[in-house]
Each structure stands twice: as structure tokens, then as C-alpha cells.
GULUM-813548 format. One line per field, with one value per residue (C-alpha): residue in one letter; chain; x, y, z. Coordinates in steps of 0.001 Angstrom, whole numbers, plus 500000, padded with zeros to 6 digits. Each point is the difference from the previous one (the first is absolute). Layout:
BEGIN
aa (a;...)
ch (A;...)
x (X;...)
y (Y;...)
z (Z;...)
//
This chain:
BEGIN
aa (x;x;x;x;x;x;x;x;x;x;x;x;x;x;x;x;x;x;x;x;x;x;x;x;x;x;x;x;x;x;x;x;x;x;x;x;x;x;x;x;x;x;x;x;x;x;x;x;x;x;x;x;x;x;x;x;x;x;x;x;x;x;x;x;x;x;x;x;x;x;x;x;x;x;x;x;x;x;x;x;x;x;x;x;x;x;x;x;x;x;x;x;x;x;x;x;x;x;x;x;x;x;x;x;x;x;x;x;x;x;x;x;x;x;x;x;x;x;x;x;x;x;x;x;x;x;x;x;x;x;x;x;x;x;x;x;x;x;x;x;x;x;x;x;x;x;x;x;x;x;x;x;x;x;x;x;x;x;x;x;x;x;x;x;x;x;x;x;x;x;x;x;x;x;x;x;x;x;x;x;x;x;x;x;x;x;x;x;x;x;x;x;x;x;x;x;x;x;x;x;x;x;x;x;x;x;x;x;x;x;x;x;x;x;x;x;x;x;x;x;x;x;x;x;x;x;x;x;x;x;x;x;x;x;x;x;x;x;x;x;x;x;x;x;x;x;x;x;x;x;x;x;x;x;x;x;x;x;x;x;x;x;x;x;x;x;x;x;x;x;x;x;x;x;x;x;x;x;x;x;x;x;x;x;x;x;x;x;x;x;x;x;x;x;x;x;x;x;x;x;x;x;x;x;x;x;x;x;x;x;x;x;x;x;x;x;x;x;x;x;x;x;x;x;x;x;x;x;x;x;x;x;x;x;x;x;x;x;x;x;x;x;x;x;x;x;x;x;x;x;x;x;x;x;x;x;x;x;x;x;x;x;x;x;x;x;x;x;x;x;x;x;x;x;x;x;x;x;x;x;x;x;x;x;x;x;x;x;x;x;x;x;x;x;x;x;x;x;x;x;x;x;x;x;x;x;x;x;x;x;x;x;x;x;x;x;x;x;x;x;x;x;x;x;x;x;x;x;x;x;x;x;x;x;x;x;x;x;x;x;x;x;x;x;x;x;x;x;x;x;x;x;x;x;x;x;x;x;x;x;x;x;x;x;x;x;x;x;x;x;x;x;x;x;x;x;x;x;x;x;x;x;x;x;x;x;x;x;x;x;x;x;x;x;x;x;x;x;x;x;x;x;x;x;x;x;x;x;x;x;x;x;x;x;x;x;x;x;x;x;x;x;x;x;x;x;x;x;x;x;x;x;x;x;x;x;x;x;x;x;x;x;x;x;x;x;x;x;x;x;x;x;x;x;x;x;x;x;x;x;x;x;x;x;x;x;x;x;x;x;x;x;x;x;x;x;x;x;x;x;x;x;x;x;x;x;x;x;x;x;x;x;x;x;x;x;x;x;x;x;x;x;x;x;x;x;x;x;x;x;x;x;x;x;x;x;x;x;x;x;x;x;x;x;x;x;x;x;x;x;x;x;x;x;x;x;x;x;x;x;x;x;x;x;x;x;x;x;x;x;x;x;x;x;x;x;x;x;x;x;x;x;x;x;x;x;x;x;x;x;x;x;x)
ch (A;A;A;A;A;A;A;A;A;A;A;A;A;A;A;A;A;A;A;A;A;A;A;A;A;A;A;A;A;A;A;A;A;A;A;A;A;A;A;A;A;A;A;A;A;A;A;A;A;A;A;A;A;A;A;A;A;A;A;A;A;A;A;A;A;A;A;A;A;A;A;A;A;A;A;A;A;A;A;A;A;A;A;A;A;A;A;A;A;A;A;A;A;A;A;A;A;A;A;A;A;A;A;A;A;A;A;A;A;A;A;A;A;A;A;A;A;A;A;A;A;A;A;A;A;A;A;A;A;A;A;A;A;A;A;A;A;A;A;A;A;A;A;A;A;A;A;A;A;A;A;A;A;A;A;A;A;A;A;A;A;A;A;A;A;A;A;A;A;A;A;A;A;A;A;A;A;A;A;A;A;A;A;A;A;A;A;A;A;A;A;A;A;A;A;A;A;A;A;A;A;A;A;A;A;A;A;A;A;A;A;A;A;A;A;A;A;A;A;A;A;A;A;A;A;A;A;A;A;A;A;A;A;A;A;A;A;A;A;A;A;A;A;A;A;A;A;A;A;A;A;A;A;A;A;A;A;A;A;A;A;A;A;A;A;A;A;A;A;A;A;A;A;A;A;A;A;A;A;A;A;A;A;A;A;A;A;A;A;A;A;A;A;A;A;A;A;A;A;A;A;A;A;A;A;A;A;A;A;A;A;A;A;A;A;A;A;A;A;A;A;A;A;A;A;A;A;A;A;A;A;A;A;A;A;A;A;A;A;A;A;A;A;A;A;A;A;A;A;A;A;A;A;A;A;A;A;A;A;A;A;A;A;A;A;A;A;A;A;A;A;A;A;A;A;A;A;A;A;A;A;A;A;A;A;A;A;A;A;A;A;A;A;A;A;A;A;A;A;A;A;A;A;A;A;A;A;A;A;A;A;A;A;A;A;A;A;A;A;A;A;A;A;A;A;A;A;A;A;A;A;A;A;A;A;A;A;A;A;A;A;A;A;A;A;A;A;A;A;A;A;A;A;A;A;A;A;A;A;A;A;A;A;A;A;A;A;A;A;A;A;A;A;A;A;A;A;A;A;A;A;A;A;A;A;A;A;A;A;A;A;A;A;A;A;A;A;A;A;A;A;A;A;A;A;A;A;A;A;A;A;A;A;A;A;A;A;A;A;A;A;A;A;A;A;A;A;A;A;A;A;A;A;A;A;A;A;A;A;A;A;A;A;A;A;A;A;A;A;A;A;A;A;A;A;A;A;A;A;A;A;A;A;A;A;A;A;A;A;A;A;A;A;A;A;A;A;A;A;A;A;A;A;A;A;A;A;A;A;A;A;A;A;A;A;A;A;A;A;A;A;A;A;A;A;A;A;A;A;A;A;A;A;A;A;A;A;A;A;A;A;A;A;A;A;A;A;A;A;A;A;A;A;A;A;A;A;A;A;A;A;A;A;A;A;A;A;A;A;A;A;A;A;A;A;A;A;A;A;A;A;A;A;A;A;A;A;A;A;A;A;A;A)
x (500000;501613;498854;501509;500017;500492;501111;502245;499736;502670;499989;497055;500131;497103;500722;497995;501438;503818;501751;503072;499680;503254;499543;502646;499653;500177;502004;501931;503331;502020;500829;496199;500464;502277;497096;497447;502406;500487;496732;498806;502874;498814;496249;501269;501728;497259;497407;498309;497480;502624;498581;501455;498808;500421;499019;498015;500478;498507;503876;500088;499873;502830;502396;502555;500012;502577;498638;496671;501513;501997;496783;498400;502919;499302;496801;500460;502817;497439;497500;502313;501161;496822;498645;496585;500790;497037;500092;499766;498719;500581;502231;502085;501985;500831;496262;499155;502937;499228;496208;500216;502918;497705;496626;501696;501778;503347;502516;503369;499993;503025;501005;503207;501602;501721;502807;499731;502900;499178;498427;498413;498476;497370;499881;497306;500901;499966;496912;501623;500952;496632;498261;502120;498595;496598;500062;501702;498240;501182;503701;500729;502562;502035;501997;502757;500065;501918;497929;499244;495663;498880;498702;496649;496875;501540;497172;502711;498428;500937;501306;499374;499821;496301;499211;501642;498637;496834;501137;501025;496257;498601;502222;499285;496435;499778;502214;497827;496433;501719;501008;496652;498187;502843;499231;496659;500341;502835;497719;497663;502532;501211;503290;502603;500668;496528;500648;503157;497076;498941;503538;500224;496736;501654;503090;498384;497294;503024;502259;496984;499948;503401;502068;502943;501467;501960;496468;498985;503431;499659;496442;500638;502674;498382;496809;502123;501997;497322;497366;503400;500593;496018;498738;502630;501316;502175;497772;501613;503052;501737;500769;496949;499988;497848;502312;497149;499463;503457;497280;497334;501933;501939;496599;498642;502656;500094;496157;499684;502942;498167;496507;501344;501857;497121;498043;502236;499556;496486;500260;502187;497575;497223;501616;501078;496633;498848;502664;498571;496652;500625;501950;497013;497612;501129;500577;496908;498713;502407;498108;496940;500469;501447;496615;497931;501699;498240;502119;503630;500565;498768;502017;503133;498449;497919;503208;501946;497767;499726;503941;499991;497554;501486;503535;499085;502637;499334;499515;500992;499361;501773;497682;502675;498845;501482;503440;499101;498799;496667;498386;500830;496986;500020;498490;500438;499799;497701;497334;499776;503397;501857;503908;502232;501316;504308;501326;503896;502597;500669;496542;499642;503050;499155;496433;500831;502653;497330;498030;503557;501352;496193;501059;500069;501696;500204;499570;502608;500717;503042;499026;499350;499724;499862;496779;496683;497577;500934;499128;498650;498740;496541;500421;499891;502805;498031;498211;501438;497273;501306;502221;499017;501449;499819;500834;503147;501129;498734;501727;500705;497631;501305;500481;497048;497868;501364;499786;496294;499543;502189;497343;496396;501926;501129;495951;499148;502174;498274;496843;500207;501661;497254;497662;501760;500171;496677;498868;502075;498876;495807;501551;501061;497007;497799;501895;499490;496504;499794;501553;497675;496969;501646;500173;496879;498447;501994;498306;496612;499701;502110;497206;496488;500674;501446;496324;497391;502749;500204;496109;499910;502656;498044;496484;501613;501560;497172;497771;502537;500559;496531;498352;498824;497766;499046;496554;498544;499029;504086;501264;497840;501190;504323;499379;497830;503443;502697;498253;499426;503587;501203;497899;501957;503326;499390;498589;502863;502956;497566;501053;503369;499810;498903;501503;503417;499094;498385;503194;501787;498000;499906;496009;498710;496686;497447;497036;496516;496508;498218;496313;501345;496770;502171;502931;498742;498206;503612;501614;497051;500815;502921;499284;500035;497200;496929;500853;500556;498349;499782;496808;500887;497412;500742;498167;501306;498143;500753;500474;501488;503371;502131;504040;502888;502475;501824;497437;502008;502002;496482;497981;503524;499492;496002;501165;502349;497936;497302;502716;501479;496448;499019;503654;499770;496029;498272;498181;496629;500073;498917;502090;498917;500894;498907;500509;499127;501012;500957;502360;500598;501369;498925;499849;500461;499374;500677;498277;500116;498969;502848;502093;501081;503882;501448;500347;503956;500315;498000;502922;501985;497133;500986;504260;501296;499912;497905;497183;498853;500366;496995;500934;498464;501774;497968;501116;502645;499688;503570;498808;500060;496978;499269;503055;499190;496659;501905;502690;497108;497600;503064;500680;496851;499933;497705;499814;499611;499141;498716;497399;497768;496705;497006;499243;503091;502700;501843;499433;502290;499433;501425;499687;500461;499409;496860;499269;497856;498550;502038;498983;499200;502574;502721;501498;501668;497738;500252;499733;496663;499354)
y (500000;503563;503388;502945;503272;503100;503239;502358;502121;502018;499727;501281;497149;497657;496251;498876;502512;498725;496601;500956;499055;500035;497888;500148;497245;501550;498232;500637;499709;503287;499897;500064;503908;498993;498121;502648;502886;497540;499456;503416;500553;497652;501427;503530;499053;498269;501700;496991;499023;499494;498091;498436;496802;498876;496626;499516;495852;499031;500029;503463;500981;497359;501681;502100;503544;500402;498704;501904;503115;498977;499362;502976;502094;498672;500410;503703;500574;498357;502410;502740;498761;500464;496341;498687;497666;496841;497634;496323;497339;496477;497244;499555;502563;498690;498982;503806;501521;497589;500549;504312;500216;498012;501967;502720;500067;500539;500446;500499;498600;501493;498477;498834;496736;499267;498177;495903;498542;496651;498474;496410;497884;500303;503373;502541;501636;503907;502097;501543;496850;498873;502817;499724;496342;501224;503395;498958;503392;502234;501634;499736;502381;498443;502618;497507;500133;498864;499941;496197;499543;498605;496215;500340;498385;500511;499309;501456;502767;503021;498330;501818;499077;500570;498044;496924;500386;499969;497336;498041;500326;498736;497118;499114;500573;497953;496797;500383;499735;496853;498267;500645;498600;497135;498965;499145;498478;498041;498928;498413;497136;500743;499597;502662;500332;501434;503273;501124;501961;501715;501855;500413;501950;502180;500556;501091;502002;502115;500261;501832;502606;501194;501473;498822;496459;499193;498914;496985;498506;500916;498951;496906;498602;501521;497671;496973;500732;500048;497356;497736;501437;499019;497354;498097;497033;499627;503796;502377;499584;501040;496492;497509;496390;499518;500723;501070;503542;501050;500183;501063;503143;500751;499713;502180;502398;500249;500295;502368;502368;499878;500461;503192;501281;499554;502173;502795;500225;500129;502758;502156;500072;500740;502757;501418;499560;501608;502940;500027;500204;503087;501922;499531;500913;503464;500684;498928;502342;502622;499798;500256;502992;501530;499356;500690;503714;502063;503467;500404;502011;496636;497519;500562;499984;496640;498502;501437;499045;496259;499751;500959;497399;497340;500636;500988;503079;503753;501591;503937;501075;503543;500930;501652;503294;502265;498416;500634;498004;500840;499309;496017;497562;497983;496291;498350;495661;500987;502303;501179;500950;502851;500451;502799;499946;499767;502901;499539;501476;496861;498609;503535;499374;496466;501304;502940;497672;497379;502366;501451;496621;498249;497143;498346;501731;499357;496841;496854;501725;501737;503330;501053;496330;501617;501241;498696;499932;498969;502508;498939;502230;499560;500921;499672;500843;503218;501040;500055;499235;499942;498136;497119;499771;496567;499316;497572;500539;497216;497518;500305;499104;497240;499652;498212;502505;502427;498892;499870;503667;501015;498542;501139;503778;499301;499311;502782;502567;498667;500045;503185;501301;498191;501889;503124;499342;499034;503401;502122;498328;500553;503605;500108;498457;502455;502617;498437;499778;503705;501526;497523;501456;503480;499669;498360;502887;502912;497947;499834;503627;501392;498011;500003;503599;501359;498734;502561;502077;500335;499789;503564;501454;499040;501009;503532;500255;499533;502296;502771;499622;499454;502503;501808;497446;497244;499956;499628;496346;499159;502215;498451;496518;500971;501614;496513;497644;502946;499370;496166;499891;502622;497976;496704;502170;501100;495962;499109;502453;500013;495800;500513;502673;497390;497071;502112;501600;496365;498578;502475;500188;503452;500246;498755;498668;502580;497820;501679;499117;500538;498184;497092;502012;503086;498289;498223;503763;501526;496990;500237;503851;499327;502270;497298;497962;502714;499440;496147;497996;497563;499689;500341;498279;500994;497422;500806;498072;502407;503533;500015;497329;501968;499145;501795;501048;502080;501909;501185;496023;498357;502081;499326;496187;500484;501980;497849;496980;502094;500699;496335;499022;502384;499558;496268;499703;500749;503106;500148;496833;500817;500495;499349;501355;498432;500978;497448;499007;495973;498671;503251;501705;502413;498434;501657;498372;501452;497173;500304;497897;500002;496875;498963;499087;496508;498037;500110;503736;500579;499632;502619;502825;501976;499811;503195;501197;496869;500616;496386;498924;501278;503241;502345;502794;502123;499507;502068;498443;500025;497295;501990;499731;497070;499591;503551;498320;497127;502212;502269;497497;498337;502656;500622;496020;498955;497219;500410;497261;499127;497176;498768;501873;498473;499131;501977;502825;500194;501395;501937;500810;501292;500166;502122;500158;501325;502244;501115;503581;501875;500881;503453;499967;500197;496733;498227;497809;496355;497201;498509;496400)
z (500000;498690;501821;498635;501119;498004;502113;498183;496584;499591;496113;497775;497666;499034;500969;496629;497875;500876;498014;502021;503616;502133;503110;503440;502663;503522;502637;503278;498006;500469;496223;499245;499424;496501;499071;500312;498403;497664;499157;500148;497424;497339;500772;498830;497127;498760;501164;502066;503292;502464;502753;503519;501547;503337;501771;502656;501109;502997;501694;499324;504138;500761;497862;502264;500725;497792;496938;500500;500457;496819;498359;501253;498760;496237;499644;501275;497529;496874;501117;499638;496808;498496;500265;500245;503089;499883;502901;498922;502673;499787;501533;496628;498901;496930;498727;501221;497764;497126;499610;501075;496504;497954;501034;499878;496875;501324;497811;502095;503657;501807;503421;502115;500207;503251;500654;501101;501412;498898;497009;500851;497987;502333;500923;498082;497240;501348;498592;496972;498739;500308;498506;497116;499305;500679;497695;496808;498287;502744;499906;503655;501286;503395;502049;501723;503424;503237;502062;501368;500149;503032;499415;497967;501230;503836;503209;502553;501673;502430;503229;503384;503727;499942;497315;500891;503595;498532;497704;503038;501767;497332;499891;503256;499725;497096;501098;503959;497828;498224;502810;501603;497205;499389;504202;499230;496689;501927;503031;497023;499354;496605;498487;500711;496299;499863;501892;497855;497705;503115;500542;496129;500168;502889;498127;496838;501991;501361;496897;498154;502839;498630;497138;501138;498448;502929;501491;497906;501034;504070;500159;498446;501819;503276;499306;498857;503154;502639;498181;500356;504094;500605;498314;497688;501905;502411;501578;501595;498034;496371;499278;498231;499252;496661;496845;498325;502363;497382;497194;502002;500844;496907;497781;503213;499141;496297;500055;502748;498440;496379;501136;502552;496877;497752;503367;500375;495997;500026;503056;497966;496835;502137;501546;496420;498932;502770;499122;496512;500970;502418;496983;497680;502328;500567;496496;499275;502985;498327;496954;501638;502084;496369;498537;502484;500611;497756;501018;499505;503255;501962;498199;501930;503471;499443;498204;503400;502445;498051;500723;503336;501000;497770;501218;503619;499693;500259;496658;499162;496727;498663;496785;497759;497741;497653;501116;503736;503169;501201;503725;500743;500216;502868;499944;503442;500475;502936;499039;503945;500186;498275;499478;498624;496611;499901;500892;500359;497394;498910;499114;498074;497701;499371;499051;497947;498682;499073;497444;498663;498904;499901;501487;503600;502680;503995;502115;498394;496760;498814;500680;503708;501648;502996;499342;502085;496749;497052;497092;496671;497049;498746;496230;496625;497027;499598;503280;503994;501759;503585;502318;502297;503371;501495;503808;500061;503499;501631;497050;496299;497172;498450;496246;499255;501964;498157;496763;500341;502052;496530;497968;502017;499377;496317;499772;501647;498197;496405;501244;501246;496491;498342;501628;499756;496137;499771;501984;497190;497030;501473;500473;496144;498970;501893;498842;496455;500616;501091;497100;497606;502025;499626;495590;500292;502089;497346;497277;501601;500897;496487;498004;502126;501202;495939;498647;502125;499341;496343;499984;502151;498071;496690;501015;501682;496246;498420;502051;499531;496291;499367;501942;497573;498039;502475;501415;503346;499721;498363;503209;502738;498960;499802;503462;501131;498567;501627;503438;499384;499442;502543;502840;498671;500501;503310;501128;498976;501754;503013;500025;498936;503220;502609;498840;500863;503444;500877;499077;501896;503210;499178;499603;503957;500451;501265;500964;501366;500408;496873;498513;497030;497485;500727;498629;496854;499254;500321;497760;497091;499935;497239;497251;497315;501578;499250;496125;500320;497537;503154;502024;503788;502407;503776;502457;503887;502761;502891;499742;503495;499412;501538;499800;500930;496753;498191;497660;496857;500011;499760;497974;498365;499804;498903;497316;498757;500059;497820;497669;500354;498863;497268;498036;499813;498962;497097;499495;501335;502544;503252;502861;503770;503175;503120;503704;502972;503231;500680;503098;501743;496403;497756;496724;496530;496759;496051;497813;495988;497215;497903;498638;503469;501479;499129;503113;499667;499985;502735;503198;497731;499232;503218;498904;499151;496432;499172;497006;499502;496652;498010;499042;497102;498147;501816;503108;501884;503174;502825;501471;503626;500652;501601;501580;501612;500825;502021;501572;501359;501079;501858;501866;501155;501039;497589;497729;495571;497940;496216;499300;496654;499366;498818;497568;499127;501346;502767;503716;501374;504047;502754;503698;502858;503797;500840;503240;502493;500454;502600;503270;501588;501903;496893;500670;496908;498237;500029;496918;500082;501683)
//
């Protein structure tokens, strides 16, 4: 089973657009920092993924502290070198390698190749070797090295006093419960041969409890030795009669050494896999918070605050601007408790340090070790995010830890750039949207306002050219189309007029009491309506529906319904106004019996600059109108909708608040139950 993690992009290059890939096999030999120049070379030069991989076996925490720090040292240095470091799990290295070049498509595979004293027959061929059997098609490049690998596949873990006390308890317990259980088994009658399982069990019971392979040997010949002492005859003594006790406790020890090796095997997968499982979990819980945080000024304190608990150290975050720190965000491991933020000289160099070379600073690196917190940049190749201070006082973060804190922040900085990105391009695009709104807007006014226009200008013309000969009757109707057309003029700026204080906020709401028939009379009072060739038919069920508006904005929207209704219908169809109450609201409805709206241009017929799409060459219509309509009836917290008339037209209604009489006593009035 392969688990790989990716953490670090330093390069800008597409994995699937690159045939080149330059690969660099991490290790705790101190030449491993030739391989990665090396391999960071050959990427340059050729323009190529260059990648790191490091494995993770299941012996990885008995190695010493020298060889992890050794490890830990490379894998810093690849990072630096610009490689995209992937952790490979597994128990063999060489089946990891093999499958990761070939997936992959590695093309050159640079790594070292220690030194072996001795070249058995016997002895495994050393992992270059190997590889080079396994990848025929890859060019591998081996650094030689002489430095002497520890013995591969080793079970020999850390010793201390504690642990083999505790080692030693177990023992005991282990070989007490068998004798125990032996007694009684004993007391039964059966042979003595019999009970030899019993102290196999124990033995194997307390090799498992250990990493250590000295175990499997001591608990062995600790069972053998005491089921002999106890039970094998002559008792109470080392010596025993029956030949066949020889094979009874060599087959005892073979079995119980395999089956305790075959334990502590099984104990170390399980606690890799339990490793694995913990990494993937909080990059999957990473990933979450990411999606889940819809703002970019929260991403860094749930990513933060995420750390801190996963970690259990004190987090201080230094948000970087215009090349300067700002006020440090603290993120505690106990929410009840609060700490300061570093404060000595030397924490500030290592920090300001950390964004000048953006790279890790402080706590067991090479810059400031002395440092308590350990400083690493949050950024991308374009953008400086911040700094994160982790607490390291108590002990180090070990390379592991680190490689995955390195990762959760790598994720964070792209997120956060992708949102950043994402925020500038909606910025261009509303700014692309505003400028085609601002043509279309030039084009709309240039054209609908040019037409009454030229008609005035041409009718004045005529009346002052022809003066002299025109009659009454030609007169009266060049004055009727100059005021037809003037009173389409002034509809028209007096939209243009309130669409831009509206927009503005520069045209407040002035609400009063007035009667809703007192309104409609005010809206109907557009010059153009007495001369309609459209029958108006007023039906109002209350002359007393009071509401509380602005008077000009809604005889406003009446009038521009009217107008709505009498430039998309034919001549002579009836139009109908109705006024109602229903539900605590004044209702208004404008009902014609023209060709109607299709269904699909009905959620748009209240957009700005929207004129539907059955237009005539007569028409010089902004398409204000009933946008105004919606603004205004909005802001007087009504509703506006459209519907089908019957048998055919549309409906167009609005409605407002209705309200009480006052009172005597001048109080404010209230909305009606």
C-alpha cells in the first residue's frame, strides 16, 4: 500500500505538461546534498519537475538521532533547492522507488550509493544496484558515498532504563500468569510436554509489547528456563531426564522467536498506519476548513487555530503588509489561557530574518537555534503573506511534523492567492461590466433622447418658416406632436434623474400620510395621457387606503406603469387601473390587453435598461422605467410583480403598507393590522 503526500511547490510548472522529470532520493547520508544540487542542476538545464522522495518504513522511529537529524537536514536542503518533497509509505523501499519512477514518468533518478565493506554472496545488493535492475528506461544518477548504511530491515529499537524496566514487568508478569495457568493444567495429570505451549504463549505475549529484538531472545530462553526449573523432570532443577525436552525447547524457541518477530512486525505497521491515518486526516480537515472559509481575512485564523490544536503548541501569527509586520495574532492550545507573543532581540531577528530570506528561522534550524518558536513563512513565489510562530520550547518539532505544518501553510498561502486572484478578476469583470453598462447607457440616451429631439427641432422649423401660410388646423396639430414629444423628453431625463440620485443615495425617502386615489390622480396627470388613444378605466375600492410614501416617487411609479402599458399595446385597447386593499397592503394594479410577456422574460422585465424583445420603430423607450418602478417600490418595502391577463395582457401591481388615521394627540401613525 503507497500513501503519498504532496507539500511543497516552489516551481510554477505543470506536472502533465512536463516529459522531463528529474527525481532525488532523500536519505540521512551527509552526501545526500550532491544529490539534490545535482538534481536540481539537470532540472535547470532541461527545464524539468524536479521532485524529492523520502521513505517512511515502519522502522523509521528506531533509526538513531543521528540519522534523523541527517534525514531531517536533507529534506530541508531539497526544499530549499526548489523540490517538490512527496512522502512515500511502505515497508519496501525499493517497490516504493520502483512503482513512484514509473507512475511518475521519471526520467533521471539521482541518489547516493554508500560504501559496503563486504560483498557476500549472500548479502543484498545495495538500493542503487537494485533500482538499476528494476528501471532499465530510467538514467539513474548515483552520488558515491562513504558513508556505511545502518543494516536495512533492522527491529533494534531506542534502549533506555525505563523501557527495559518496563520490559522487565512485563516479563515477569507474563512468565507469573503462565505458571499460574501451567499449576493447574499440571494438577490435571497431563504430560509435562503439554505445558511448554503455555510459556511459549507468555514469551510471545511479551515480545509483541516491544520494539526492541533483544526481547524475542530474553523471553524465550526465560520461559524455556523456568518451564524447565518447574515442571520438566527432575523439578526444581536445570537438569531433565527425557531426551526429547532438547526438541521440545529448541522448536519452543525457534517458534516463539518467529511468531514474536512476526508480532513486533505487525505492531510496527499498525502504528505506521496509524501515523498515516493521522496525516491524512488533518489534511483532509485542512481542506475542509479551506472550503468551508468563505472570507480571506478568516482563512489564516481557522488554519492557525487548526494547528494549534493539532500540534498542542502556542501559535503567533505576524500578518506581513506592504513589506511590514502588522499587530501579531495570537492562537493559544488552551482557549482559557492567554500568553505573550516573543519579545526578546533574538526572536525579533530570527523573525524579521524569516520574511527577508522566506525561509525557516529559530528553534533547531540554522538560523537563531536558540530561539523558543520556530519561524516559518506563509507564502507564495509572488505574495508574503505572514510569518508563523510556533512554540518549540518545551521540545523541537521533529522533521516529520514539520514537513506536514510546511504543507497545511503551502495550502493555505494558495488558497488564500486563489482567492485573492479570484477577488481581482470579479473586480475586472465588474469593472468590465460597468463600462459595457456605461456605452450601453451613451448609446441608449444618444439614440432614444436624439429622436423627440429632431422631431421639436423640425416642427419649431417648420412653424417658423411656414408661418406665413399654414392654417389654424396645420398649427394646432405641430404644437399637439412638439408637446407629445417634449412630454416624452422630459419622462425621460426625469428617469435618467432618479435612476442617478437612487443610485447615489443622494435622493432620501420622504414618506407621509397621503389617500392611494390621491396618488393614482397625481400619476394619471402626465400630459400625454389626456390625448391618449388609450381608454383609462379607474376602479378604487376605498377612497380612504391610506399609506405612508414618498408622493412625487409613486405618482412616479403610476406614471410609469401607464406609460409601460400604453408603449407596448396597440392603439385603442383599454387600459385598467385598480386600487384595493388585501393582507394589510395597499394594492395597485395597471392591466392592458396587449400581446402579453413570454413566460421567460418575465424574471428580467424589472433589470435595468431591459425593453423585452418586442419592440416597434416607434418606440423610444430607456428601459428605466420599470426598474425605477422596482427601486421605488423597494424602498418603500413593498413588493412589484408581472402576471398573464385574461384572456390576454399582462398585470403589472404593486404593493405598499397601508396605515391607520393618526390620533389627536399627533402621535406617529402606525401600519395597519
Amino acid at each position: 500500500m503507497i500513501c503519498i503526500l504532496k507539500y511543497h511547490v516552489s516551481s510554477t510548472t505543470n506536472e502533465n505538461d512536463v516529459y522531463t522529470h528529474v527525481c532525488v532520493y532523500l536519505c540521512s547520508d551527509p552526501l545526500t546534498s550532491q544529490a539534490v544540487d545535482t538534481a536540481a542542476r539537470l532540472a535547470r538545464e532541461q527545464n524539468a519537475l524536479f521532485t524529492a522522495i523520502y521513505i517512511e518504513t515502519p522502522y523509521y522511529r528506531s533509526r538513531s538521532e543521528e540519522e534523523l537529524a541527517g534525514l531531517h537536514d536533507s529534506i530541508l536542503y531539497a526544499i530549499r533547492a526548489g523540490a517538490k518533497v512527496e512522502i512515500l509509505s511502505g515497508t519496501d523501499p525499493l517497490y516504493l522507488v520502483s512503482e513512484y519512477c514509473q507512475s511518475h514518468r521519471v526520467n533521471q533518478l539521482v541518489l547516493t550509493r554508500p560504501y559496503h565493506k563486504t560483498s557476500l554472496p549472500f548479502r543484498r545488493k545495495p538500493l542503487s544496484v537494485e533500482l538499476m535492475d528494476r528501471l532499465p528506461e530510467v538514467h539513474l544518477v548515483t552520488i558515491p558515498s562513504a558513508h556505511t548504511p545502518a543494516t536495512p530491515h533492522t527491529y533494534a529499537g531506542k534502549f533506555s532504563a525505563s523501557d527495559f524496566m518496563k520490559q522487565c514487568v512485563i516479563l515477569f508478569l507474563c512468565l507469573a500468569a503462565a505458571t499460574v495457568v501451567a499449576s493447574v493444567v499440571d494438577a490435571m495429570g497431563v504430560d509435562e510436554t503439554v505445558l511448554a505451549p503455555i510459556y511459549m504463549l507468555a514469551a510471545m505475549v511479551c515480545s509483541a509489547s516491544s520494539d526492541q529484538l533483544i526481547w524475542p531472545v530474553i523471553s524465550s530462553i526465560m520461559a524455556i528456563a523456568v518451564f524447565n526449573f518447574l515442571f520438566a523432570s527432575p523439578r526444581l532443577s536445570f537438569a531433565y531426564y527425557q531426551s526429547d525436552l532438547t526438541i521440545v525447547f529448541i522448536l519452543t524457541f525457534v517458534t516463539c522467536f518467529i511468531a514474536s518477530l512476526l508480532a513486533m512486525r505487525l505492531h510496527t505497521e499498525s502504528l505506521q498506519a496509524k501515523h498515516s491515518s493521522w496525516r491524512t486526516q488533518i489534511l483532509l480537515d485542512t481542506n475542509h476548513i479551506l472550503q468551508e472559509t468563505k472570507e480571506v481575512s478568516e482563512i489564516i485564523p481557522a488554519i492557525s487555530t487548526q494547528i494549534a490544536s493539532t500540534l498542542r503548541r502556542d501559535i503567533v501569527f505576524y500578518p506581513v503588509a506592504n513589506d511590514k509586520f502588522g499587530d501579531p495574532l495570537l492562537f493559544p492550545v488552551n482557549q482559557m489561557k492567554t500568553f505573550a507573543p516573543p519579545s526578546s532581540e533574538t526572536e525579533q531577528k530570527a523573525l524579521s530574518y524569516a520574511r527577508q530570506i522566506n525561509d525557516s528561522t529559530g528553534s533547531h534550524t540554522m538560523y537563531f537555534p536558540e530561539c523558543e518558536y520556530l519561524y516559518i513563512p506563509v507564502s507564495t513565489e509572488q505574495t508574503m503573506l505572514g510569518i508563523l510562530a510556533l512554540s518549540a520550547k518545551e521540545h523541537s518539532v521533529g522533521s516529520y511534523k514539520y514537513m506536514i505544518l510546511n504543507s497545511i501553510l503551502q495550502e493555505t498561502a494558495l488558497a488564500v492567492e486563489n482567492r485573492l486572484k479570484d477577488i481581482e478578476i470579479e473586480k475586472v469583470k465588474r469593472e468590465a461590466e460597468s463600462n459595457q453598462l456605461r456605452s450601453h447607457i451613451l448609446k441608449g440616451i444618444s439614440h432614444d433622447l436624439r429622436t423627440p429631439l429632431t422631431s421639436i427641432i423640425g416642427n419649431v422649423s417648420v412653424v417658423h418658416e411656414g408661418k406665413d401660410y399654414l392654417n389654424k388646423e396645420d398649427l394646432v396639430a405641430i404644437i399637439s406632436s412638439i408637446e407629445s414629444d417634449s412630454q416624452l423628453l422630459y419622462s425621460m431625463v426625469e428617469n435618467l434623474l432618479t435612476a442617478a440620485r437612487l443610485d447615489n443615495n443622494t435622493m432620501p425617502i420622504q414618506p407621509q400620510l397621503d389617500v392611494l386615489s390621491d396618488l393614482i390622480e397625481a400619476g394619471m396627470k402626465f400630459p400625454g395621457f389626456s390625448s391618449s388613444d388609450h381608454p383609462l378605466d379607474i376602479d378604487i375600492d376605498d377612497d380612504l387606503l391610506l399609506v405612508s410614501v414618498d408622493h412625487a416617487l409613486i405618482s412616479q411609479v403610476i406614471t410609469n406603469m401607464l406609460l409601460n402599458a400604453m408603449h407596448h399595446t396597440p392603439s385603442g385597447t383599454p387600459i385598467h387601473v385598480r386600487a384595493f386593499s388585501e393582507g394589510g397592503n395597499a394594492v395597485i394594479e395597471v392591466a392592458d390587453e396587449g400581446g402579453g410577456i413570454p413566460d421567460e422574460e418575465k424574471p428580467r422585465i424589472f433589470d435595468l435598461f431591459y425593453t423585452g424583445s418586442q419592440q416597434t420603430d416607434s418606440d423610444h423607450y430607456l428601459g428605466l422605467g420599470l426598474f425605477l418602478c422596482r427601486m421605488i417600490i423597494e424602498a418603500h418595502h413593498g413588493t412589484i410583480s408581472v402576471r398573464d391577463n385574461t384572456p390576454k395582457g399582462s398585470i403589472f401591481s404593486f404593493t405598499l403598507p397601508l396605515q391607520n388615521l393618526p390620533e389627536d394627540n399627533g402621535l406617529l401613525m402606525q401600519p395597519a393590522d
